[in-house]
N, C-alpha and C positions, 0 to 999 in steps of 0.2 A: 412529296419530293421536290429538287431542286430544279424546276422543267429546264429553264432556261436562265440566260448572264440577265436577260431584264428582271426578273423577279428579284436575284441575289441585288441588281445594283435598288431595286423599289427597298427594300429591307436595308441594306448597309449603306448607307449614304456616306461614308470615311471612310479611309483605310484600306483604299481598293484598289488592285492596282489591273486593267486591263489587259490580258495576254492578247486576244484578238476578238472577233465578234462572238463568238461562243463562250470564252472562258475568262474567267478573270480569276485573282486569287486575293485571298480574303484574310487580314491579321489574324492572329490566333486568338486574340484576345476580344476582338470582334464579333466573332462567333460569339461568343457567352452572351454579347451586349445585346446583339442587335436578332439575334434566334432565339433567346429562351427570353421568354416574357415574364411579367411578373403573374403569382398564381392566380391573383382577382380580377384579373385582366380580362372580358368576358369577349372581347372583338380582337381578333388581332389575325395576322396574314395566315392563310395557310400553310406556307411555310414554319413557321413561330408554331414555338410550343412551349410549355410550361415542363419547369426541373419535374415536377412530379408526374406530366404527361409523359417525360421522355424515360422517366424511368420505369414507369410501366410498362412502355413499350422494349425497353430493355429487358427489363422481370421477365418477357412472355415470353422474349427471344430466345434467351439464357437458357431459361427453363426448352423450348424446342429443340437446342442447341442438343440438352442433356439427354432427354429420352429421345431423341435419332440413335441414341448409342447402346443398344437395346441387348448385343452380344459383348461379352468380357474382354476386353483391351488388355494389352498389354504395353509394359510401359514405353517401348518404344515406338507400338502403334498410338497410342497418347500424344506422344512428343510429335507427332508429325499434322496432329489436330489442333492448331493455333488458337482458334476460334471456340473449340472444347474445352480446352483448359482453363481459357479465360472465364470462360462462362460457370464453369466447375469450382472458383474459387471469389468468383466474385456476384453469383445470381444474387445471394443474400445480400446482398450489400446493397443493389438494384430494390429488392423487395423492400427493406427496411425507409429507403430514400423514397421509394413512390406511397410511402403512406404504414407497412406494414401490412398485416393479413387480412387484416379485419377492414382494409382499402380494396379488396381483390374480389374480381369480376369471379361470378362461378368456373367459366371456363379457366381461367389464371389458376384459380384454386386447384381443379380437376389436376390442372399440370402439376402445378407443385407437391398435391400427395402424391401422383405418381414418382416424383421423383425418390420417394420413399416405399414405394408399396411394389415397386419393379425391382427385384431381385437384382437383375444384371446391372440396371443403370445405376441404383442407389450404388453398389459395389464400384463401379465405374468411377463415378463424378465425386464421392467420398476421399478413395484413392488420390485421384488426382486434385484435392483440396488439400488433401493432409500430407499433402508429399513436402518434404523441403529439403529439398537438391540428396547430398549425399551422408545425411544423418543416417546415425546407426538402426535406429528405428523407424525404418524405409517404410511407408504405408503399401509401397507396390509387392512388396514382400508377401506383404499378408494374404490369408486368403478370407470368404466373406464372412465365417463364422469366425474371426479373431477383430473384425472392424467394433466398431462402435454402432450397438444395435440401431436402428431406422427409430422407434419410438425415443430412444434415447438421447438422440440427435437432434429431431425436433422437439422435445422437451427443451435441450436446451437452445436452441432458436427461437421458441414462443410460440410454436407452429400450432395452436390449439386444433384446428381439424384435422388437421394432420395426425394430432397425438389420439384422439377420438377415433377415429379411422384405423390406426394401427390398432390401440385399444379389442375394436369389436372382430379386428381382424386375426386377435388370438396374441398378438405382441404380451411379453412381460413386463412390466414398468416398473416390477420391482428386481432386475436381475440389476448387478451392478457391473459398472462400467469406467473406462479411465478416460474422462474427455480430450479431446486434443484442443486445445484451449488457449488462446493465446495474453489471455487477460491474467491468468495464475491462479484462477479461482480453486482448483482440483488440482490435488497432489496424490489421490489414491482414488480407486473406486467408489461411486456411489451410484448410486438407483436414480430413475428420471423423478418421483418426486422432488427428491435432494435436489436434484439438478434444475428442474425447474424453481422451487424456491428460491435457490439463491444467484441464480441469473434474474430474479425479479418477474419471471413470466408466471404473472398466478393467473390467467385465465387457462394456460397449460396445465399448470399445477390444479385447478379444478375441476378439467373435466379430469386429469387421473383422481381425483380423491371423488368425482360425483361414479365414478366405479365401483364404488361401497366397497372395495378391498380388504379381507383383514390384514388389515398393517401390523407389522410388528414394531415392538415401539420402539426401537431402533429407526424406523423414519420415521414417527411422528414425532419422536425428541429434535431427529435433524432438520425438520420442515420449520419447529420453532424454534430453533437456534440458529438456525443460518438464514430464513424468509428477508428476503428486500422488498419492500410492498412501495419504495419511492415510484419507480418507472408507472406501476399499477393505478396505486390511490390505495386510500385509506379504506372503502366501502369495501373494493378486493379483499382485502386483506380480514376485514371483519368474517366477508361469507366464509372465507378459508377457516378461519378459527370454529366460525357456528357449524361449518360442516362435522368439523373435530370433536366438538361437541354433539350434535344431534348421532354420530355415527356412534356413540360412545365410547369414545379411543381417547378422550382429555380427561376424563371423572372417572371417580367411585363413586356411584351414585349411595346417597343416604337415605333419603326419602323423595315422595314423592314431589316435593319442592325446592332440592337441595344438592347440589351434586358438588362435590370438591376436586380441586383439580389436583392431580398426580404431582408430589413434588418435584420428580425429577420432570415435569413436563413446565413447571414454573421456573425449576435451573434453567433448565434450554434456554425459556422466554429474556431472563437476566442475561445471560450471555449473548443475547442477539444484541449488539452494537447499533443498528440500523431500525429496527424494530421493533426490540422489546418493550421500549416507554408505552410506545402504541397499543401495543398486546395486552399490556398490564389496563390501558383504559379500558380496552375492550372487556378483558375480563369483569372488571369491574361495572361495568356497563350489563352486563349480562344477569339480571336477578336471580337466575336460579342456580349461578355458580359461587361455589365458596373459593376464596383466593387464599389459604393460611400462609401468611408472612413467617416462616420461621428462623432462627439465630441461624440456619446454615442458607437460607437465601438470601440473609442479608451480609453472611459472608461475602456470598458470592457478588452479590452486585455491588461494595467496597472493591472487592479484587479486581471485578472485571471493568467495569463503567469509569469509561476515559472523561465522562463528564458529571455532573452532580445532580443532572437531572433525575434519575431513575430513583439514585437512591433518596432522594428528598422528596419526589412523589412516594415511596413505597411507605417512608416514615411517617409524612402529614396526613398521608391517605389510611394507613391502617394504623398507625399509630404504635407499633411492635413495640415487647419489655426489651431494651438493650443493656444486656447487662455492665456494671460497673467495669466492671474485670475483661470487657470485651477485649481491649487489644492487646491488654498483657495475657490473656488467652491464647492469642494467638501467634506470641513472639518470637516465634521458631519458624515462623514463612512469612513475618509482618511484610519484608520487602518486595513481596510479589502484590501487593495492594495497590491499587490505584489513590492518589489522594483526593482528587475532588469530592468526595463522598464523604471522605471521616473528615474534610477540611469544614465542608459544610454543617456538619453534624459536632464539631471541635467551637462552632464559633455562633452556631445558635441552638444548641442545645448542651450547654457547655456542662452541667448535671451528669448528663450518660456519658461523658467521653473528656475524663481527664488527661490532661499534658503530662504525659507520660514522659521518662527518658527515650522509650524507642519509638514513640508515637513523634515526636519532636526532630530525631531521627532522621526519620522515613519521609517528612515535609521539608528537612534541612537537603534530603539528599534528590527525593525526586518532585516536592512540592512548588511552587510559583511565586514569586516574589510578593505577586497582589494579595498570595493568601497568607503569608509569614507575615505581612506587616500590617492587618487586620488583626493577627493573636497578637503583637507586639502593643497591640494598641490595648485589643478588647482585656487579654489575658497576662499581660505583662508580669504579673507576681504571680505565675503557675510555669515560667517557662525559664531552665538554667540553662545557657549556652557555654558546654563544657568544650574541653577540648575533642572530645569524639565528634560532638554535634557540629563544629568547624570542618575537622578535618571530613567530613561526609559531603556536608556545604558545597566544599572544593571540588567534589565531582559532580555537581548539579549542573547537568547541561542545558538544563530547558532554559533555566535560571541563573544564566550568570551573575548576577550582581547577590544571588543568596548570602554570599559569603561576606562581601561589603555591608549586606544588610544587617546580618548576626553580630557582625566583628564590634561596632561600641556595645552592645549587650552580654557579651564574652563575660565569665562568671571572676572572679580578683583571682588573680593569678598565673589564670591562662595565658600561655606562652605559646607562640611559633613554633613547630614541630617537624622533622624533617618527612613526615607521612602528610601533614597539608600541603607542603609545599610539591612534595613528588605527588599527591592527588591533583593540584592544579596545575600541574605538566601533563599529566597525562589527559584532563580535560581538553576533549577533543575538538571543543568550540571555544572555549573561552581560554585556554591554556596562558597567551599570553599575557592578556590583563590580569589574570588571575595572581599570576607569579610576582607580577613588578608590584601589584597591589601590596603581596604580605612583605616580598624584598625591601621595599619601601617605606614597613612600618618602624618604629623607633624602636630600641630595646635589643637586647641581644639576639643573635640569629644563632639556628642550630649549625650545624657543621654538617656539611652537604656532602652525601659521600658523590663518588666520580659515576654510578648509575642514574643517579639524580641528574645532578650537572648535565649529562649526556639526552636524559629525558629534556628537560628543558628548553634545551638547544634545538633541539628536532622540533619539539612542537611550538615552537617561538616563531609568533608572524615577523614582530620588529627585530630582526636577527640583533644586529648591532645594540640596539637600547637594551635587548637584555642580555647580551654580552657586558656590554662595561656594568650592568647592576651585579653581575657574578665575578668581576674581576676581583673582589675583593678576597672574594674565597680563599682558602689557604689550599682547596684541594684544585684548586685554578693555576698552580705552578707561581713559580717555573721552577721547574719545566712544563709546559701546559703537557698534561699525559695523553698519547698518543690517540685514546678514544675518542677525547674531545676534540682533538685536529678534524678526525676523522670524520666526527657529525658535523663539525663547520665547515670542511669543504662537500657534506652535502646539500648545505642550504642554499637557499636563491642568492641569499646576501654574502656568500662564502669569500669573496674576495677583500669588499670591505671588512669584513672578520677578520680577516687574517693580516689584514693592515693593524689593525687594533688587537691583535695578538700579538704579532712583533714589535708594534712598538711599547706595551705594556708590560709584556712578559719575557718580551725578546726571543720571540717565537724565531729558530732558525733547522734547515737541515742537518744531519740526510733525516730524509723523511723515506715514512716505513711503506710496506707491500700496503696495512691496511688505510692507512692515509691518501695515498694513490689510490685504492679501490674505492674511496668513499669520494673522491674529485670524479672517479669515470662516471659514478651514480648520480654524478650532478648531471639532471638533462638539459637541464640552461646556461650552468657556465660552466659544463666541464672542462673543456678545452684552455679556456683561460683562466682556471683555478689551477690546471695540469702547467701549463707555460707558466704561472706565476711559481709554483714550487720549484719550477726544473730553475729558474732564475736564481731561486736562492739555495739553491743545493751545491752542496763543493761535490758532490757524486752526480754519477749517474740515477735516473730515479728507475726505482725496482720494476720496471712495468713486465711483471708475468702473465705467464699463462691465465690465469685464476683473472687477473685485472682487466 
């Protein structure tokens, strides 16, 4: 502790400012500098202590803090426990900062399964974690058979003794549960394996699988499709799978030197975003498992893999028949595909995966500039840029410039369409360059109906520049129609628009109820889009109820 002002002035030499011989007081920022040491630090004041000394010593308090509280609270005897509650929503935070569990002295430990294995207190300290003010789903409500079970809690914490502990003490690890979760991970019930794989705690996750459990495979699909093995390592994540294996819950086994693994347990594996590539080495890695690559998991991992990894190991590595006819196979849900996978496989294995119409499509709509102008290069006489494959283009958001990119390889003929143009208004990132792009180009324009027009205007950053490029419209007035007033005085730039309405089109009043309602909707210049219309109106302006 802090005995005396000379110890604090020996430690803080700035920043001090002297009350009288006993006390002085100390910046706030001081404290951090001149109290906590750095952790390699092996001499330092008695005073001085290190972030993760001091959170230990918090860890242990917390935890005391919790099991004092040993008979069931109610929530207003809670609220009058300052020093409870803090401890009740913040221990874990303390534990995680002083190293984690596998940093903790026997005695810390002791405490912390208690906090679990005490009926009253887990009930207790639960409650008042999961409380948030006056939500509908009040945890104080509850009583302790509606909580979130004790093993399932630390499952998802990381609590490996803990979960060991509960385990032999008769807990079920496979009842299912609704986490209260602040991260979003869980939207419905699931069992603490679930919960432990995909919060990334696999040494949790293996002592419940070193339980030899018969699982149903309903969790061991979910343990390999949702597993995060980052936080772990790679070595975790291998025992997790050998256990799956050795337990015989991965395979039909064939022979004495042969086991194939369950298809649907290789779906999973595809579908893990985070860990699958991993899974699949390991498989592979493992001689006595068969891995069969089939046309439906190579479905899947097209559809699902956000990158081209997976699918270009599963290829080179087993080498699968991919038939001719694969994507026109598929052409009735091609758009729920992911491209990296068929881009990679479109552009070095161009034999199994021709440039289809809908294949062309599907890269024009949701593929990447870098990989359109790879086939532009490699594949140039296999690809017709028709009018569909533009108008798709135009909602490519990942990809803005797709559309500039396609546009000189456009097949003779192909013209401006009023579905490209209202697709590049509605593009929610690129809207505006999109628009002035094709408005821009030479050659006759369609005739824009007044919904278009209206789209346009709204999702226009440069209000004015693509104002005067629509001025030309025939469905642009005058009279300019009421709609369109109405989405220029919602825009940022509403004012200057309407200066370039009136003087182009001779924009004047009475202006209507919904022209008004579309200036109150401006939250940055309502006020002076409202004053600029009352100025030019020979009436009063309608402002109703409704505005």
């Amino acid at each position: 502790g802090l005995y005396s002002a000379d110890y604090v002035v020996q430690i803080c030499t700035t920043s001090l400012l002297a009350l009288n011989k006993t006390k002085v007081q100390v910046a706030h920022f001081s404290v951090q500098e001149y109290l906590i040491v750095p952790e390699k630090k092996n001499e330092h004041h008695e005073c001085q202590f290190t972030l993760t000394e001091g959170h230990k010593f918090l860890t242990d308090r917390t935890a005391d803090l919790l099991l004092a509280q040993a008979e069931p609270l109610t929530q207003p005897e809670a609220m009058k426990l300052g020093p409870f509650l803090y401890a009740a929503k913040h221990w874990d935070t303390h534990l995680v900062a002083a190293g984690g569990f596998d940093q903790l002295s026997a005695e810390i430990q002791a405490k912390i399964d208690g906090l679990f294995t005490e009926p009253n207190v887990y009930f207790n300290w639960v409650r008042s974690a999961d409380a948030h003010g006056d939500q509908i789903d009040n945890s104080w409500s509850k009583v302790l058979a509606e909580l979130e079970t004790p093993i399932h809690r630390a499952s998802y914490m990381g609590l490996a003794h803990t979960v060991g502990l509960l385990a032999v003490q008769g807990a079920n690890p496979l009842r299912r549960c609704l986490s209260v979760d602040q991260r979003g991970l869980f939207d419905r019930p699931v069992d603490s394996y679930h919960v432990a794989a995909r919060t990334g705690h696999l040494d949790a996750l293996q002592v419940l699988l070193d339980l030899a459990l018969p699982l149903p495979t309903s969790t061991v699909e979910a343990i390999l499709q949702v597993i995060n093995y980052r936080k772990s390592g790679k070595a975790k994540l291998a025992k997790v799978v050998h256990t799956l294996r050795d337990q015989g819950l991965l395979c039909d086994h064939v022979n004495d030197t042969t086991d194939v693994i369950h298809e649907a347990f290789l779906s999973a594996a595809v579908l893990n975003e985070q860990s699958g590539l991993e899974m699949f080495h390991i498989f592979l890695n493992s001689p006595t498992l068969s891995t069969p690559i089939t046309e439906h998991i190579l479905d899947l991992a097209f559809r699902s893999s956000t990158s081209s990894e997976l699918p270009k190991f599963l290829i080179e590595t087993f080498n699968p028949d991919i038939p001719v006819a694969f994507i026109e196979q598929r052409s009735s849900y091609l758009w729920s595909f992911k491209t990296p996978g068929l881009a990679y496989l479109a552009l070095e294995r161009p034999n199994e995966m021709p440039i289809t119409e809908n294949l062309l499509q599907l890269f024009a709509r949701k593929g990447n500039s870098e990989t359109m102008e790879s086939l532009l290069r490699s594949r140039r006489q296999d690809i017709h840029v028709t009018t569909e494959v533009l108008e798709l283009a135009a909602t490519n958001e990942q990809s803005g410039n797709m559309l500039c990119l396609l546009w000189p390889h456009k097949d003779p003929g192909t013209e401006i369409t009023e579905k490209m143009i209202s697709n590049a208004a509605d593009n929610e990132v690129h809207s505006s360059a999109l628009v002035a792009f094709l408005l821009k180009q030479p050659g006759t324009k369609p005739t824009l109906s007044e919904e278009t027009i209206n789209n346009i205007i709204m999702g226009a950053q440069d209000g004015v520049g693509t104002l005067k490029i629509l001025l030309p419209f025939s469905s642009m007035g005058p009279p300019v129609p009421e709609e369109v007033v109405a989405r220029v005085c919602c825009h940022s730039e509403a004012l200057d628009m309407l200066k370039l309405l009136e003087k182009e089109k001779s924009l004047k009043g009475p202006f209507t109820e919904l022209i008004i309602q579309g200036a109150a909707l401006n939250e940055s210049k309502g006020p002076l889009v409202i004053d600029y219309l009352a100025k030019r109106s020979p009436d009063p302006l309608p402002v109703t109820e409704e505005v």
